[in-house]
C-alpha positions, 0 to 999 in steps of 0.5 A: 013065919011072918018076918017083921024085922030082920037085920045083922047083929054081930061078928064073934070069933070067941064066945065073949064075943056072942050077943048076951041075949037069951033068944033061941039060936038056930046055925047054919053050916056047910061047905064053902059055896053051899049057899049058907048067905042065900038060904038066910037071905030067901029065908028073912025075904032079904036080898042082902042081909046075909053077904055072900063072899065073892071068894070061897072059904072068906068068911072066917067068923060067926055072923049073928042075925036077929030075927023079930027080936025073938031068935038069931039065925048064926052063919057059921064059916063054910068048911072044905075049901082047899085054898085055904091054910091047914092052920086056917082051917084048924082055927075055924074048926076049933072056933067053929066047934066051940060054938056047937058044943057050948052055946046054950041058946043053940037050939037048932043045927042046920046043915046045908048040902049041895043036891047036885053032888054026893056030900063031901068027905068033910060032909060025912065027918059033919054029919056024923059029929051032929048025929053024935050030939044031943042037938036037934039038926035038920039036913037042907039040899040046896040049888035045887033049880039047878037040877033036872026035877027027875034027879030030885028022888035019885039025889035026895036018895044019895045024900041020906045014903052017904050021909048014913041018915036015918029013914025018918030023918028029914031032907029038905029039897030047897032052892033059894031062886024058887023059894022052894022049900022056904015054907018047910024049913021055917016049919022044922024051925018052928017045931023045935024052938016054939015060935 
């Protein structure tokens, strides 16, 4: 996809707060430190649209970013990450949630996870919650050049294996050093939304 324009729209914590246009929605979730901001940055060929916090499990609200006024990419806030209150976390959970399970314009759900570790428990409940859902979702392992070109089958085997994915599911190798992967993913966003 050719990027035209790109920039940010705004911050929600209750849905009142989400943009009032009807454009398809594509959201991004993961950990803490997943590199969600990286992956919408190498994406919109942007090096700081998308701001990465300097400490994990910061961000706390749902960032909107419109792309060539025709769809929004929805950084949602990492999970997993110890620091943080158990009442910290229950809140992003429900806010989080909310968004997943009522937003109509959601059209495509992509979960980020770390190639160089097996997905976390907080990963599997994610995944198993998506599996549940009638929402496309697409499963993305990034740092990729951060891991031994040999590793890559062995680690892609790992996640779909705890993840409990479904052989045809895809898994998309990605780095956002290299760019590699960027072409693929921008094809699985494609093909669900009709751009």
């Amino acid at each position: 996809m050719q990027i035209k324009e790109a920039k940010y729209e705004t911050t929600a914590v209750k849905p009142e707060q989400y943009p009032k246009r009807y454009l398809p929605e594509v959201a991004w979730v993961g950990r803490s430190n997943v590199g969600k901001s990286s992956i919408i940055n190498a994406l919109l060929y942007r090096k700081s649209l998308a701001r990465a916090s300097a400490t994990p499990g910061k961000t706390r609200e749902i960032n909107f970013y419109l792309v060539n006024e025709a769809l929004y990419f929805v950084d949602l806030p990492g999970y997993g990450y110890a620091r943080v209150s158990q009442a910290a976390k229950e809140a992003w959970g429900r806010m989080i949630e909310t968004y997943l399970q009522t937003r109509e314009q959601l059209q495509l759900i992509v979960m980020l996870v770390d190639i160089r570790h097996a997905p976390s428990n907080e990963d599997q409940v994610m995944y198993a919650w998506l599996a549940a859902q009638e929402r496309p979702s697409l499963v993305v392992a990034t740092k990729l050049d951060k891991i031994p070109r040999g590793q890559i089958p062995i680690r892609l085997r790992t996640i779909r294996e705890v993840l409990g994915m479904a052989a045809e599911a895809p898994v998309i190798p990605f780095s956002a050093v290299t760019g590699q992967g960027r072409d693929e993913i921008w094809r699985q966003i494609e093909g669900v939304i009709g751009l």
